[in-house]
DOPANU-218026 format. One record per residue (C-alpha): residue in three letters; x, y, z; residue number from 0. Coordinates in steps of 0.02 Angstrom, whole numbers. Layout:
N
resn: ala; east: X; north: Y; up: Z; resi: NUM
...
# end
This chain:
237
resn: unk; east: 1104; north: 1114; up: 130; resi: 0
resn: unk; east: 1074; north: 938; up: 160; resi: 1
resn: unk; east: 897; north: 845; up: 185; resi: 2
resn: unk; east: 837; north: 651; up: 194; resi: 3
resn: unk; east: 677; north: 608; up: 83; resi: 4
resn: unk; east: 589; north: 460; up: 85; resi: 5
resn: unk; east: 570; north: 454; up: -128; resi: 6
resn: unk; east: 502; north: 341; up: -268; resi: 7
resn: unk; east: 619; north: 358; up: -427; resi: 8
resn: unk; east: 506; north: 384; up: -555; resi: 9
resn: unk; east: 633; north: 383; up: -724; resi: 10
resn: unk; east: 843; north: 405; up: -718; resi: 11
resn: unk; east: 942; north: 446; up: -890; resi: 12
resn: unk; east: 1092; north: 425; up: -910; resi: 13
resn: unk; east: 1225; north: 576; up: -884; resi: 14
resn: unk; east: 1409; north: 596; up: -946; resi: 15
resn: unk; east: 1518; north: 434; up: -937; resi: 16
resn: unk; east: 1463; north: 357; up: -759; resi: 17
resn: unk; east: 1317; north: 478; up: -692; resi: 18
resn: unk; east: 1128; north: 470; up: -698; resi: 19
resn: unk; east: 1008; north: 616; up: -662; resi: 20
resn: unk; east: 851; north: 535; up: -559; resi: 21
resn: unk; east: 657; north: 586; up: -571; resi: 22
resn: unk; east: 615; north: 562; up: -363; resi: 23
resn: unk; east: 424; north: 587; up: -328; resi: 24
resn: unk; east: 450; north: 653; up: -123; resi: 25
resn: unk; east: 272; north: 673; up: -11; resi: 26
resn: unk; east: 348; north: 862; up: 54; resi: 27
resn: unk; east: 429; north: 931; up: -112; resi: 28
resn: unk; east: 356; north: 855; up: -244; resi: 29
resn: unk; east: 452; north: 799; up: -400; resi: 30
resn: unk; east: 643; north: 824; up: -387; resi: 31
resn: unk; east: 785; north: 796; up: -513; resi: 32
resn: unk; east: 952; north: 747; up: -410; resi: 33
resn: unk; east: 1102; north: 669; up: -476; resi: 34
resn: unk; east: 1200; north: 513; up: -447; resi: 35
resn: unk; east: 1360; north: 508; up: -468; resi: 36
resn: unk; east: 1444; north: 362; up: -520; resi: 37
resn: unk; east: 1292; north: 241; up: -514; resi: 38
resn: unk; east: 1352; north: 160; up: -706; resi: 39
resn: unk; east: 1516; north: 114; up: -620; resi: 40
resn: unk; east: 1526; north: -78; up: -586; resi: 41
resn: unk; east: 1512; north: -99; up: -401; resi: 42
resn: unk; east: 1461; north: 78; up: -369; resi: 43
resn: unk; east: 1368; north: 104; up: -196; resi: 44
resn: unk; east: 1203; north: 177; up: -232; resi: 45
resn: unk; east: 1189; north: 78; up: -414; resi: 46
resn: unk; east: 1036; north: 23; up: -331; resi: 47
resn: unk; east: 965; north: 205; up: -268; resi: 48
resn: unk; east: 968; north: 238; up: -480; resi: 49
resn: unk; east: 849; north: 79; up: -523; resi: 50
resn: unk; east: 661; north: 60; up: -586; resi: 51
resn: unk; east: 554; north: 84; up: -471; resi: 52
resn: unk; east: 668; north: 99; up: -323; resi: 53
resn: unk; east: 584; north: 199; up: -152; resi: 54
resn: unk; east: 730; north: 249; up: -40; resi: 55
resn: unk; east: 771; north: 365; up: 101; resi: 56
resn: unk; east: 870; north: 487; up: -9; resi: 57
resn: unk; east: 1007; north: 593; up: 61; resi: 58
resn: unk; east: 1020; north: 746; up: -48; resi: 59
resn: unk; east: 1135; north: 895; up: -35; resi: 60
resn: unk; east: 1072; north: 1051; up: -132; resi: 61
resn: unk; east: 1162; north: 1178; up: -198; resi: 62
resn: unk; east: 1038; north: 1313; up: -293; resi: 63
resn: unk; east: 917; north: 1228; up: -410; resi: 64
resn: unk; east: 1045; north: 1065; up: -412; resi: 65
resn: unk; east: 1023; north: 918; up: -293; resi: 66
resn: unk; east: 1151; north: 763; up: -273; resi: 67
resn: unk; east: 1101; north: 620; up: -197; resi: 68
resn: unk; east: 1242; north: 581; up: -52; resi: 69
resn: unk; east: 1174; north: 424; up: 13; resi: 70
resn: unk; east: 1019; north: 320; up: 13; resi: 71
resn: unk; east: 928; north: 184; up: 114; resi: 72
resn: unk; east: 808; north: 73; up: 23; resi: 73
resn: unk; east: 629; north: 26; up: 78; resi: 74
resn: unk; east: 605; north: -71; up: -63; resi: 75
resn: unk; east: 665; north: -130; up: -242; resi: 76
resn: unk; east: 479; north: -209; up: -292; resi: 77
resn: unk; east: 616; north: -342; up: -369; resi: 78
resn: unk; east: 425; north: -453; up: -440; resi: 79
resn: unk; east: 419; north: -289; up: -564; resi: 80
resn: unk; east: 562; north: -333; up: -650; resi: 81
resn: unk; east: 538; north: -518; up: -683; resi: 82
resn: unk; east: 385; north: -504; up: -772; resi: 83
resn: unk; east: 351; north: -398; up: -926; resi: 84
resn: unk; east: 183; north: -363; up: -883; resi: 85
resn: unk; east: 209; north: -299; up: -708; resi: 86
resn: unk; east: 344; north: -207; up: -774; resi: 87
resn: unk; east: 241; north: -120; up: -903; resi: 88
resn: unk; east: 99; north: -98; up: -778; resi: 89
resn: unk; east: 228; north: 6; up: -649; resi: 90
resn: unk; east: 292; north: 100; up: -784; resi: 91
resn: unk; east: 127; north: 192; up: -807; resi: 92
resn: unk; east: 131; north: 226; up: -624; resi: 93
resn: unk; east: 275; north: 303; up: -627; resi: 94
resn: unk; east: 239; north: 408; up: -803; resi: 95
resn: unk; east: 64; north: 455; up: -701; resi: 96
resn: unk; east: 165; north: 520; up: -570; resi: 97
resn: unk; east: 287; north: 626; up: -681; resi: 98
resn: unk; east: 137; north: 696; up: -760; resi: 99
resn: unk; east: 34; north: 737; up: -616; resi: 100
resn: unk; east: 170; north: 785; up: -463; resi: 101
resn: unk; east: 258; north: 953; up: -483; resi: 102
resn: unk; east: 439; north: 1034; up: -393; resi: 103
resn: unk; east: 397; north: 1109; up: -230; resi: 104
resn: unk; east: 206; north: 1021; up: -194; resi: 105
resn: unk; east: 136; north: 919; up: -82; resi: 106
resn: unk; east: 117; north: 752; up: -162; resi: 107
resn: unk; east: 95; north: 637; up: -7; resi: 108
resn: unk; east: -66; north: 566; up: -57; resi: 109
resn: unk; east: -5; north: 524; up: -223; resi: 110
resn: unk; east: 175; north: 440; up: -181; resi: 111
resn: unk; east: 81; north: 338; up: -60; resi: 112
resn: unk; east: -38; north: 269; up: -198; resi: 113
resn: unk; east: 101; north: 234; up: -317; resi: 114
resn: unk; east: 192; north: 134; up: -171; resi: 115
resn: unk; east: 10; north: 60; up: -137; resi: 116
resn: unk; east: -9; north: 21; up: -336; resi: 117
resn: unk; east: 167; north: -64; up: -332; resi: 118
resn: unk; east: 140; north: -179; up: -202; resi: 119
resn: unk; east: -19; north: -227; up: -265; resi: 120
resn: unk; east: 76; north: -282; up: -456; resi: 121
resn: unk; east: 211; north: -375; up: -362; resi: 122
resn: unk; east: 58; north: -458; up: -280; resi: 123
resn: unk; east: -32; north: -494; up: -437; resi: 124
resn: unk; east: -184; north: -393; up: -369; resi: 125
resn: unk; east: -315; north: -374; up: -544; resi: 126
resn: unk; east: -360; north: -207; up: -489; resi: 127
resn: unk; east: -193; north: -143; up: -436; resi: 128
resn: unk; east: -181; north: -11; up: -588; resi: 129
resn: unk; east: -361; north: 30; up: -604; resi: 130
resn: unk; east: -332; north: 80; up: -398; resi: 131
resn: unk; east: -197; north: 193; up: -441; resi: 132
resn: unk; east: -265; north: 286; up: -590; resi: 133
resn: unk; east: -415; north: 321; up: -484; resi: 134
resn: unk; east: -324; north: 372; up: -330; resi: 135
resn: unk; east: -200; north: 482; up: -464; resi: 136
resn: unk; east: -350; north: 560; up: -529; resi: 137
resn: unk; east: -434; north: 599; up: -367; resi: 138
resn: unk; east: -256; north: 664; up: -328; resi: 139
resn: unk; east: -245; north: 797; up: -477; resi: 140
resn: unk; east: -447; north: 847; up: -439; resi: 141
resn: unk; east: -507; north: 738; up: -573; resi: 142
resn: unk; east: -611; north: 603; up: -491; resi: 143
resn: unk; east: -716; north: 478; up: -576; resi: 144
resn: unk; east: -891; north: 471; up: -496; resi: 145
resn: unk; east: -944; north: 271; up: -484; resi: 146
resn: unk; east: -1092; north: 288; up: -412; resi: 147
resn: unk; east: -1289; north: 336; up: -440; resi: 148
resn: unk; east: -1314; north: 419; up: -605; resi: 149
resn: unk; east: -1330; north: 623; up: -586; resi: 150
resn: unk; east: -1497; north: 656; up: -689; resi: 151
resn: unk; east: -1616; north: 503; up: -620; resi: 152
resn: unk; east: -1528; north: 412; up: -468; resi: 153
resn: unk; east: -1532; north: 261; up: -493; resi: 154
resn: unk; east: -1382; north: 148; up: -527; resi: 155
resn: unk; east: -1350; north: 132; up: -730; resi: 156
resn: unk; east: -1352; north: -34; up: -788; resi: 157
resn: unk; east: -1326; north: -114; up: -959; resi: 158
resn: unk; east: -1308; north: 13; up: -1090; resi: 159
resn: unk; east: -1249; north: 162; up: -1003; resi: 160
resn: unk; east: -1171; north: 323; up: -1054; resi: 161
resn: unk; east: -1005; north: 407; up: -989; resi: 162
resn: unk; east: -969; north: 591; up: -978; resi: 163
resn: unk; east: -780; north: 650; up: -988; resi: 164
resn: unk; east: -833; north: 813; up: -935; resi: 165
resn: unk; east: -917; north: 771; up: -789; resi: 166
resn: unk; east: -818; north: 617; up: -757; resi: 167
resn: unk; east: -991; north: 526; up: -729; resi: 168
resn: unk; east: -1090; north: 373; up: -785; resi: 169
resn: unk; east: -1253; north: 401; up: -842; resi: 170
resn: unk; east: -1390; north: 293; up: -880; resi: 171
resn: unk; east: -1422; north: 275; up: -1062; resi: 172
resn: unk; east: -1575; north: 374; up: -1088; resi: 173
resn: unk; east: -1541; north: 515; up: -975; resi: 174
resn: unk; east: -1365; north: 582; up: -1062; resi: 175
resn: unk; east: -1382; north: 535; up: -1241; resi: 176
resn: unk; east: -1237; north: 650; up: -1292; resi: 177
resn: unk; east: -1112; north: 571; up: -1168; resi: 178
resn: unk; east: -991; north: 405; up: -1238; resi: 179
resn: unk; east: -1073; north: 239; up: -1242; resi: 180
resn: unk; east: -965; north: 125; up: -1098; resi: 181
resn: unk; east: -995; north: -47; up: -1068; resi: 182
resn: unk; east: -1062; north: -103; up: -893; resi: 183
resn: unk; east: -917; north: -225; up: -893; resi: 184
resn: unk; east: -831; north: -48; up: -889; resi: 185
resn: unk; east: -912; north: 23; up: -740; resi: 186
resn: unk; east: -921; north: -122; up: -633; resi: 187
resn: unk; east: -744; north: -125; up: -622; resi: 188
resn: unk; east: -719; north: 45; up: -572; resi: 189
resn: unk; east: -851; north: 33; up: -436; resi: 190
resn: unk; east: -747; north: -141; up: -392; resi: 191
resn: unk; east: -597; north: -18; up: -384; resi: 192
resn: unk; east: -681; north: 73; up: -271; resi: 193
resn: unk; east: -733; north: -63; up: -155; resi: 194
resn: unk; east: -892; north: -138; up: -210; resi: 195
resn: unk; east: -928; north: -299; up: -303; resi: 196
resn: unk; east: -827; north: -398; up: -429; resi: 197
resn: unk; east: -732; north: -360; up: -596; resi: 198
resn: unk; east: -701; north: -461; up: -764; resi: 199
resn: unk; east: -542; north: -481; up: -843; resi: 200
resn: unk; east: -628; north: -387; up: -996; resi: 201
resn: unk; east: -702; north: -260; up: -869; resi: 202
resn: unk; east: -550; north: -227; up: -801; resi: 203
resn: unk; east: -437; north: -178; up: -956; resi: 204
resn: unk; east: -608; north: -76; up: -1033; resi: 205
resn: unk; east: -593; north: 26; up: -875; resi: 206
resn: unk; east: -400; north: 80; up: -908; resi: 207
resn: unk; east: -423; north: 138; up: -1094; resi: 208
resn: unk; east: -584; north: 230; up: -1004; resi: 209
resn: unk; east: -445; north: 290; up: -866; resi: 210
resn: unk; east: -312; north: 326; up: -989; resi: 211
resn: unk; east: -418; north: 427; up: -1110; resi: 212
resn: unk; east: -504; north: 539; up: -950; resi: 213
resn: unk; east: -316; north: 570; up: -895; resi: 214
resn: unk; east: -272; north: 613; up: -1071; resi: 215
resn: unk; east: -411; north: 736; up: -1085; resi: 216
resn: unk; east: -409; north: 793; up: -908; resi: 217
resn: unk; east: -217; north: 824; up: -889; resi: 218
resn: unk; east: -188; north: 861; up: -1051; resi: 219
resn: unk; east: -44; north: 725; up: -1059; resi: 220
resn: unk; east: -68; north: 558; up: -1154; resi: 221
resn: unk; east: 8; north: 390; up: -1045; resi: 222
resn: unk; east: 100; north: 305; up: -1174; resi: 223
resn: unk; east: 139; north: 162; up: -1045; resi: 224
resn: unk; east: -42; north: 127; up: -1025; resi: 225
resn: unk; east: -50; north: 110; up: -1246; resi: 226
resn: unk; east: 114; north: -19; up: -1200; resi: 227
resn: unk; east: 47; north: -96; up: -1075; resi: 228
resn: unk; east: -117; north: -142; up: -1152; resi: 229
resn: unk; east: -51; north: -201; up: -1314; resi: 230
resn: unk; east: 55; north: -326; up: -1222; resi: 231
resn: unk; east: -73; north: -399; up: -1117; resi: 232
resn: unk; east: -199; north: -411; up: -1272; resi: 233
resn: unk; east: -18; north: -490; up: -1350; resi: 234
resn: unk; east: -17; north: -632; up: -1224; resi: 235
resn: unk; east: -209; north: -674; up: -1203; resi: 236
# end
């Protein structure tokens, strides 16, 4: 059987002398694992179906369990990723979300179409591009982060507030005193992220250690991208 995705390669390892086996997040099936045969060959045809962050129309033939990618159109290479270190980094823990969250068989359109979102938004140079994603990611696997009032007294926290990881809420500091201490810095760039007011510099890189521990805890799957990617930004400041 043969059938066209449109797919975001997520990771590709290498696979006997010339072949790669390809990670393809898919909005109808979900994760699939699909070789490409010949890809390592100088001047082979799809060598670019088998890069980073590559989204493609994929032409797969299945056979049982085993897919082969046939053919491939690309949508786009997000070329920006690769000529920066940074962006690079800061894809790579789109991807990694993706393998973590998306599963053979699902529906995962909402979340390929943040992570195409998300990489667009890096090759732009957009400060809230990753903060977006992990939000939308989270949302996706039914963990959102609330930004808004706080739960016990309404109003909006300000200064020292407190943040839950089991309710996946900020709270004001006097109303949650068991809950994590988070900076407002912290906060107002998630509710930035979501579309209202401004975010720091500062603000914004609190918010993904916040983001990365919640999916941590949540998921139950660390993003060692998101470790990598902050220690080379705080490497470069």
């Amino acid at each position: 059987m043969e059938f066209k995705a449109d797919a975001l390669l997520l990771r590709a390892v290498d696979y006997g002398e010339n072949d790669r086996i390809a990670t393809l997040l898919t909005a109808e099936r979900g994760k699939i694992s699909a070789a490409l045969k010949g890809v390592r060959k100088a001047g082979a045809k799809l060598r670019f179906a088998a890069q980073p962050f590559c989204f493609a129309e994929y032409v797969l033939a299945a056979r049982g369990t085993r897919c082969t990618v046939t053919a491939a159109s690309l949508h786009d290479a997000f070329y920006a990723l690769c000529e920066d270190v940074g962006r690079y980094y800061a894809a790579a823990v789109v991807t990694d979300a993706c393998g973590k969250l998306a599963l053979e068989g699902m529906q995962a359109g909402a979340l390929l179409v943040a992570a195409i979102t998300a990489l667009e938004g890096l090759c732009a140079d957009e400060p809230l591009a990753l903060v977006k994603f992990l939000l939308s990611a989270l949302d996706f696997a039914g963990y959102p982060v609330d930004t808004g009032v706080c739960p016990v007294c309404g109003n909006i926290p300000s200064g020292r507030m407190r943040f839950s990881f089991a309710d996946g809420a900020f709270f004001c500091d006097g109303c949650f005193s068991e809950a994590t201490p988070a900076s407002e810095s912290t906060y107002l760039a998630l509710r930035a992220a979501r579309g209202t007011g401004a975010a720091t510099q500062d603000g914004i890189l609190r918010a993904l250690r916040l983001l990365g521990a919640y999916f941590s805890r949540q998921v139950g799957a660390e993003l060692s991208t998101l470790e990598e990617y902050l220690r080379i930004v705080k490497s470069v400041e």
